[in-house]
N, CA and C atoms as a LAMMPS dump frame, in Angstrom:
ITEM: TIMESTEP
0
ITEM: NUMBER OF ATOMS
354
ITEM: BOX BOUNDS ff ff ff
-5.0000000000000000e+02 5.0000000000000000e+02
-5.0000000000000000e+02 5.0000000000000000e+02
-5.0000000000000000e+02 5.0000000000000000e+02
ITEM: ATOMS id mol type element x y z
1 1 1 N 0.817 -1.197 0
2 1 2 C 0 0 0
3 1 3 C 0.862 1.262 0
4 2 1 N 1.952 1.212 0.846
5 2 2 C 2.703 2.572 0.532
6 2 3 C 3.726 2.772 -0.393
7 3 1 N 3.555 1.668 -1.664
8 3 2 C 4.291 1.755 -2.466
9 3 3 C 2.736 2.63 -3.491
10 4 1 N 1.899 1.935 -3.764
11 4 2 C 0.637 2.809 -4.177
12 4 3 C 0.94 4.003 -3.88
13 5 1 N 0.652 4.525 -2.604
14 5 2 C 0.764 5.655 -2.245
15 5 3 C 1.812 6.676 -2.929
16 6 1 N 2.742 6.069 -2.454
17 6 2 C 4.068 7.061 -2.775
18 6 3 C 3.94 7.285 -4.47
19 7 1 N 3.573 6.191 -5.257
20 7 2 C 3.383 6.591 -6.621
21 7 3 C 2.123 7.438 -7.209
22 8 1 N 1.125 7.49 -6.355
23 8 2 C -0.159 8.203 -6.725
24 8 3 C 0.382 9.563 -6.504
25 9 1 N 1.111 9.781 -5.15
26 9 2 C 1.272 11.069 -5.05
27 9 3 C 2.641 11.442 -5.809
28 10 1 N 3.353 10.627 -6.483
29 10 2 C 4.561 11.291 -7.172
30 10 3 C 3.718 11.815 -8.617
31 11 1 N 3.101 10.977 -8.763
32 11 2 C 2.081 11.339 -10.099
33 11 3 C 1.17 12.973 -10.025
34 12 1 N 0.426 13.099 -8.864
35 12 2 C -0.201 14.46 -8.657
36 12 3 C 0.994 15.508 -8.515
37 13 1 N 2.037 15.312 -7.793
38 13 2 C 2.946 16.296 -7.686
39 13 3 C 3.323 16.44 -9.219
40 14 1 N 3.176 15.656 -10.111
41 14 2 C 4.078 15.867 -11.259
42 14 3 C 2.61 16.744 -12.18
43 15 1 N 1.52 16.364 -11.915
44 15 2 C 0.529 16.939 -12.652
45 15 3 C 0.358 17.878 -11.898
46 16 1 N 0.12 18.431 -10.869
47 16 2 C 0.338 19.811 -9.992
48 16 3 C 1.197 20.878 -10.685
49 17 1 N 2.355 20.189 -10.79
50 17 2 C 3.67 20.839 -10.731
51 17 3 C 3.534 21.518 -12.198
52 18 1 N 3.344 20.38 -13.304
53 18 2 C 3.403 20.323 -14.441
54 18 3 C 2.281 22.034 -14.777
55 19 1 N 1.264 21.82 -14.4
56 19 2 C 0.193 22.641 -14.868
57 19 3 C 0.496 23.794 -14.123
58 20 1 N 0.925 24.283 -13.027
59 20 2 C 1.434 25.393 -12.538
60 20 3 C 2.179 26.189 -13.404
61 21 1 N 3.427 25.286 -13.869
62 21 2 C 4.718 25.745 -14.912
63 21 3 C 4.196 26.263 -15.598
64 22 1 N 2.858 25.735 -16.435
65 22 2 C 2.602 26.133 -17.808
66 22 3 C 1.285 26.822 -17.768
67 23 1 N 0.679 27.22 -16.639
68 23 2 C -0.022 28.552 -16.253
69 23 3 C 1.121 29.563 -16.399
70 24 1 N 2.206 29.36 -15.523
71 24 2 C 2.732 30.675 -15.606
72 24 3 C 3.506 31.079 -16.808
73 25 1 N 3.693 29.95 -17.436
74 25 2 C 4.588 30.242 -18.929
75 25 3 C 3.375 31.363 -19.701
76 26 1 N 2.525 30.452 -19.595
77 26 2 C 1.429 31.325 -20.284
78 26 3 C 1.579 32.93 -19.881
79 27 1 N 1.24 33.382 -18.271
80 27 2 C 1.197 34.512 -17.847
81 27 3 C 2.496 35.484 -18.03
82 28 1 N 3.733 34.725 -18.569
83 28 2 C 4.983 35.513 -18.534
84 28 3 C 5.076 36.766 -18.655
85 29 1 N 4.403 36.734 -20.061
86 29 2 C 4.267 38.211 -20.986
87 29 3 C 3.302 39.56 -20.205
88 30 1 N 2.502 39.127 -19.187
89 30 2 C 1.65 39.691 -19.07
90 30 3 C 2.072 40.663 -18.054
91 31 1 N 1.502 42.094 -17.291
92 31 2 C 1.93 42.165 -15.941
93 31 3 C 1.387 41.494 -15.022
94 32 1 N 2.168 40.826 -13.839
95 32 2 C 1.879 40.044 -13.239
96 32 3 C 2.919 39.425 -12.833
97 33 1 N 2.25 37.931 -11.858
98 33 2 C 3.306 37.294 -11.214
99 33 3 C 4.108 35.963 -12.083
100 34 1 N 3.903 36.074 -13.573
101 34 2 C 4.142 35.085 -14.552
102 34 3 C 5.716 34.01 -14.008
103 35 1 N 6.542 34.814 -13.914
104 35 2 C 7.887 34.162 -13.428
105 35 3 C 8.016 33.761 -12.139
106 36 1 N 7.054 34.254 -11.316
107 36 2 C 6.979 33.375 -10.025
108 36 3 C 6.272 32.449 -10.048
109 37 1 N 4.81 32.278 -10.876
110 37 2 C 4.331 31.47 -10.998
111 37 3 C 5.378 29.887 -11.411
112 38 1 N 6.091 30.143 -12.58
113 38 2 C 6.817 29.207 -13.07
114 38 3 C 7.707 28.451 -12.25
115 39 1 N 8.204 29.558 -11.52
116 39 2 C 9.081 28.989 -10.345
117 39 3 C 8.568 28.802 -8.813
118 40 1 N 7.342 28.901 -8.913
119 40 2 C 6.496 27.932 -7.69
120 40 3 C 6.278 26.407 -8.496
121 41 1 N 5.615 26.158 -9.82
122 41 2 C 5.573 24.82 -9.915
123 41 3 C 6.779 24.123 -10.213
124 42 1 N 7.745 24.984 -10.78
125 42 2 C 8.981 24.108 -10.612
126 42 3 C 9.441 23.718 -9.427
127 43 1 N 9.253 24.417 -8.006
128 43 2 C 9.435 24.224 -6.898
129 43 3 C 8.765 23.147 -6.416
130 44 1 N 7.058 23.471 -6.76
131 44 2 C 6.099 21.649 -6.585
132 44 3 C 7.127 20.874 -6.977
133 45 1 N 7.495 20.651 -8.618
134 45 2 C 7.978 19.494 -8.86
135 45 3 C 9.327 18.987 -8.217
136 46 1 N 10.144 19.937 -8.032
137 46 2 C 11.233 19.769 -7.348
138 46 3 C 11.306 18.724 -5.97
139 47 1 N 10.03 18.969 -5.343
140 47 2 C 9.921 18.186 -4.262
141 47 3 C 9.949 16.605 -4.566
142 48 1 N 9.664 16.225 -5.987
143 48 2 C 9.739 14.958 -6.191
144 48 3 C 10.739 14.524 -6.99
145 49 1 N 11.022 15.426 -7.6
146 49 2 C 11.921 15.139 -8.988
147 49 3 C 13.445 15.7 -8.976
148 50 1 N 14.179 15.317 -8.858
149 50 2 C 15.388 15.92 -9.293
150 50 3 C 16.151 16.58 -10.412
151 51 1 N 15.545 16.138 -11.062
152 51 2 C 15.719 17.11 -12.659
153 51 3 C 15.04 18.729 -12.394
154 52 1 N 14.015 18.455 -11.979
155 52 2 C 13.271 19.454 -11.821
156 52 3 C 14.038 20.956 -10.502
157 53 1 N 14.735 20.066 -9.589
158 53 2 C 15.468 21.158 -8.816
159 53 3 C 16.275 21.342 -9.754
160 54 1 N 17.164 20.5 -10.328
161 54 2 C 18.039 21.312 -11.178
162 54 3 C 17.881 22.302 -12.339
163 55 1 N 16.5 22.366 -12.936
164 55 2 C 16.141 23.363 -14.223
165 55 3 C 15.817 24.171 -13.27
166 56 1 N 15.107 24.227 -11.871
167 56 2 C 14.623 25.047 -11.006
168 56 3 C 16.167 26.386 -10.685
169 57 1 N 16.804 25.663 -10.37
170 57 2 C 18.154 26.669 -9.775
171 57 3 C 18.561 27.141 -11.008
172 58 1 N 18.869 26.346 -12.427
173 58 2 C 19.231 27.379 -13.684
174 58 3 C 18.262 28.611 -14.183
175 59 1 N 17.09 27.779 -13.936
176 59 2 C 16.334 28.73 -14.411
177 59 3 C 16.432 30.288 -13.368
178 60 1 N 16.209 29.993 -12.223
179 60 2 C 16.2 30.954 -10.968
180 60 3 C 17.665 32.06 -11.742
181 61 1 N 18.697 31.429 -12.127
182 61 2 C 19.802 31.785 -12.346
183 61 3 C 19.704 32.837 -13.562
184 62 1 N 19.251 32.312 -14.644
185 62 2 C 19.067 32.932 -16.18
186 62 3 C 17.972 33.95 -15.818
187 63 1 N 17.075 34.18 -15.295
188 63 2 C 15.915 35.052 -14.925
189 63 3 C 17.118 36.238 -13.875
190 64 1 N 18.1 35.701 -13.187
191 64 2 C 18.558 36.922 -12.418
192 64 3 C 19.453 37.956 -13.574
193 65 1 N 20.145 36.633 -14.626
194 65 2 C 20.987 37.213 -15.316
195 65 3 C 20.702 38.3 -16.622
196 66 1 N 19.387 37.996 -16.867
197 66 2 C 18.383 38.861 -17.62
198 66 3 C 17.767 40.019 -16.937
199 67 1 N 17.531 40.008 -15.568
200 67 2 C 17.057 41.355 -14.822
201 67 3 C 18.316 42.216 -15.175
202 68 1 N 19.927 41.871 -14.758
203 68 2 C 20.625 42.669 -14.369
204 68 3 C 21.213 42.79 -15.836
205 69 1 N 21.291 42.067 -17.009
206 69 2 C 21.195 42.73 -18.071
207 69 3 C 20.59 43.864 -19.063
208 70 1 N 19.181 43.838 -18.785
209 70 2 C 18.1 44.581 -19.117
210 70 3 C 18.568 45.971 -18.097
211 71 1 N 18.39 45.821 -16.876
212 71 2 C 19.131 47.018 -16.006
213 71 3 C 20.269 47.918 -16.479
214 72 1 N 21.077 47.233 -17.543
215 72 2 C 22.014 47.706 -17.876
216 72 3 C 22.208 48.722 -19.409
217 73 1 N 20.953 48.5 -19.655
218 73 2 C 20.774 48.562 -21.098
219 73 3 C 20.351 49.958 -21.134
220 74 1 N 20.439 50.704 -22.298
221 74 2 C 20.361 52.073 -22.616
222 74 3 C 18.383 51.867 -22.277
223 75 1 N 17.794 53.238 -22.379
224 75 2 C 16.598 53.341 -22.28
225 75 3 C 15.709 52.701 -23.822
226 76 1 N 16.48 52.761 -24.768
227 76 2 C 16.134 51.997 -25.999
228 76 3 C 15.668 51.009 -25.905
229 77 1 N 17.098 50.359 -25.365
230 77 2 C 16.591 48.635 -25.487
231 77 3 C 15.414 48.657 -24.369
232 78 1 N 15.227 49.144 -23.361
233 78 2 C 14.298 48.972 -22.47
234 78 3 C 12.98 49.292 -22.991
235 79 1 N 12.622 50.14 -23.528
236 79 2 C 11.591 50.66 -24.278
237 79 3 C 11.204 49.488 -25.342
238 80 1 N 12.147 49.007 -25.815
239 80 2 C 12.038 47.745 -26.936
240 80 3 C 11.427 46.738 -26.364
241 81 1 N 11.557 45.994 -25.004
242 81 2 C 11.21 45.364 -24.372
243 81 3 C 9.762 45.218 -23.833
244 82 1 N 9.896 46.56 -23.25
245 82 2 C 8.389 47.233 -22.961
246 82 3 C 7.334 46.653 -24.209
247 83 1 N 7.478 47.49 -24.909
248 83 2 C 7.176 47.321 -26.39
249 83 3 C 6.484 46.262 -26.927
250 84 1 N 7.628 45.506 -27.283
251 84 2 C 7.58 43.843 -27.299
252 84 3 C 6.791 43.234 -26.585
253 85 1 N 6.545 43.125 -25.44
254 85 2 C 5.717 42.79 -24.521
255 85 3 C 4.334 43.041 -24.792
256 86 1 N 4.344 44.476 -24.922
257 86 2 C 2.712 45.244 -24.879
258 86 3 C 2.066 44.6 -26.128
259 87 1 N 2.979 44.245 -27.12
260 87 2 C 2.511 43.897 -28.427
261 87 3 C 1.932 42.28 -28.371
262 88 1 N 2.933 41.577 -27.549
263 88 2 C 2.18 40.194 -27.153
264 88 3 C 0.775 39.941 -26.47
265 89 1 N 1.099 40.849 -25.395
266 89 2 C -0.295 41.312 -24.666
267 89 3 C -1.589 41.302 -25.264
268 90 1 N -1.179 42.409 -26.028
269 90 2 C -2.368 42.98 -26.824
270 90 3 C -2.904 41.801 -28.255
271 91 1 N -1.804 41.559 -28.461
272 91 2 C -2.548 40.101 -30.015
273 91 3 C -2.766 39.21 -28.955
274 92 1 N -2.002 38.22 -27.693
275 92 2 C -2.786 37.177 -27.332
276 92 3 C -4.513 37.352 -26.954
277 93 1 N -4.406 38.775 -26.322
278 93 2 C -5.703 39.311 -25.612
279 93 3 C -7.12 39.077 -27.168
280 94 1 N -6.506 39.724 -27.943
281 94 2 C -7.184 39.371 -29.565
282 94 3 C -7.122 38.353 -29.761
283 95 1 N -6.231 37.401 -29.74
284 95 2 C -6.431 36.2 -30.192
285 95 3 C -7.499 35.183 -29.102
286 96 1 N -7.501 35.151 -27.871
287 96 2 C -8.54 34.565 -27.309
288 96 3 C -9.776 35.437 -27.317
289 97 1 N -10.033 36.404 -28.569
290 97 2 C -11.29 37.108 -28.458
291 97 3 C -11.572 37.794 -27.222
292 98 1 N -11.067 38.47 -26.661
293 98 2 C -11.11 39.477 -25.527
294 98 3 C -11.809 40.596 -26.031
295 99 1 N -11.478 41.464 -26.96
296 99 2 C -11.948 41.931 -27.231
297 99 3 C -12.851 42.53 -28.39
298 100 1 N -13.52 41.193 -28.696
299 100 2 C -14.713 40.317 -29.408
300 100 3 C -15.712 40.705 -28.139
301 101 1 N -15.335 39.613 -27.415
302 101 2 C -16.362 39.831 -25.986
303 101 3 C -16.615 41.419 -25.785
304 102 1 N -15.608 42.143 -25.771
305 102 2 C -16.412 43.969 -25.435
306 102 3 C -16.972 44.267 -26.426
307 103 1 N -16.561 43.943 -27.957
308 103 2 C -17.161 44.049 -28.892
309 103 3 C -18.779 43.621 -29.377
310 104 1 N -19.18 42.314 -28.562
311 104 2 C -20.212 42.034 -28.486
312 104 3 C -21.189 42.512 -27.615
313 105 1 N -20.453 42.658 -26.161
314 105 2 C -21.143 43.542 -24.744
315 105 3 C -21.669 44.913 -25.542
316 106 1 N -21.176 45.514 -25.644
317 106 2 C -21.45 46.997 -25.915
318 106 3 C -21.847 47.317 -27.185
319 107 1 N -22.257 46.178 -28.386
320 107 2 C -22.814 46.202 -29.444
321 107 3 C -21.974 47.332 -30.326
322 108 1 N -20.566 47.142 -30.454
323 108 2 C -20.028 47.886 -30.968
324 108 3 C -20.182 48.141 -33.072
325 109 1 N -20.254 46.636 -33.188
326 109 2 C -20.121 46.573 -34.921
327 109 3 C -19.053 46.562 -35.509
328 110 1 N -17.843 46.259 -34.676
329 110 2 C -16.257 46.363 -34.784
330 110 3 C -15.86 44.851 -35.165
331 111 1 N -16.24 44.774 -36.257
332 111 2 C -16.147 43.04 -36.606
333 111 3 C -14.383 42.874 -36.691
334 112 1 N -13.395 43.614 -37.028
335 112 2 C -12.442 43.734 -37.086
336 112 3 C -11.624 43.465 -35.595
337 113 1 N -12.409 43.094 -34.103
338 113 2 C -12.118 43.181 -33.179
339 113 3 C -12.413 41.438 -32.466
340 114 1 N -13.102 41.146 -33.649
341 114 2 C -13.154 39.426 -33.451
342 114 3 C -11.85 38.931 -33.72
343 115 1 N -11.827 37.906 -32.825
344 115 2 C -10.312 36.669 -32.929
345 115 3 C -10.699 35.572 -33.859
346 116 1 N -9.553 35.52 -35.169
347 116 2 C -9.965 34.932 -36.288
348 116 3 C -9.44 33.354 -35.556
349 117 1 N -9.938 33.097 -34.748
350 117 2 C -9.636 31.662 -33.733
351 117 3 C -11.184 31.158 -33.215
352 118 1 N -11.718 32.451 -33.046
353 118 2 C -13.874 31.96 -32.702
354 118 3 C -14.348 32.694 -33.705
């Protein structure tokens, strides 16, 4: 029985873990807690997995080495970034019909505001 056990729950930690990661992958781009998210379920998985502490600490690592790069960078590249971002934002937000849905709420007639995905 506690061989059951121990494998049911290595299995939920890994589907826990798993779907956390890739909530927050999703949220990266967005403002928000996207990169903590990632590195809380890598942390779930870590508890079971050892691979997983180890992408956990590189990753922790490459995320510091990109803050203090970006920090370093003329206001350009920062603005580029910004940028870049806002632009993901704004097409994923279109692409899951976001703003289709206001488009429909408020009876706009902005057919151009539907996500060619619904």
């Amino acid at each position: 029985m506690h061989r059951v056990f121990r494998k049911s729950r290595k299995i939920a930690i890994g589907v826990v873990g798993g779907l956390v990661v890739l909530l927050g992958l999703v949220l990266v781009p967005y403002p928000g807690p996207g990169w903590l998210i990632v590195f809380a379920g890598l942390a779930i998985l870590a508890t079971e997995f050892d691979k997983a502490r180890k992408v956990l600490d590189v990753a922790e690592g490459k995320y510091k080495q990109w803050e203090q790069w970006l920090a370093r960078q003329n206001m350009s590249i920062k603005l580029a970034v910004w940028t870049l971002t806002a632009v993901i934002v704004v097409v994923t937000i279109w692409l899951l019909n976001g703003y289709g849905m206001i488009n429909d709420f408020f009876n706009l007639g902005q057919g151009w505001m539907k996500s060619p995905l619904f």
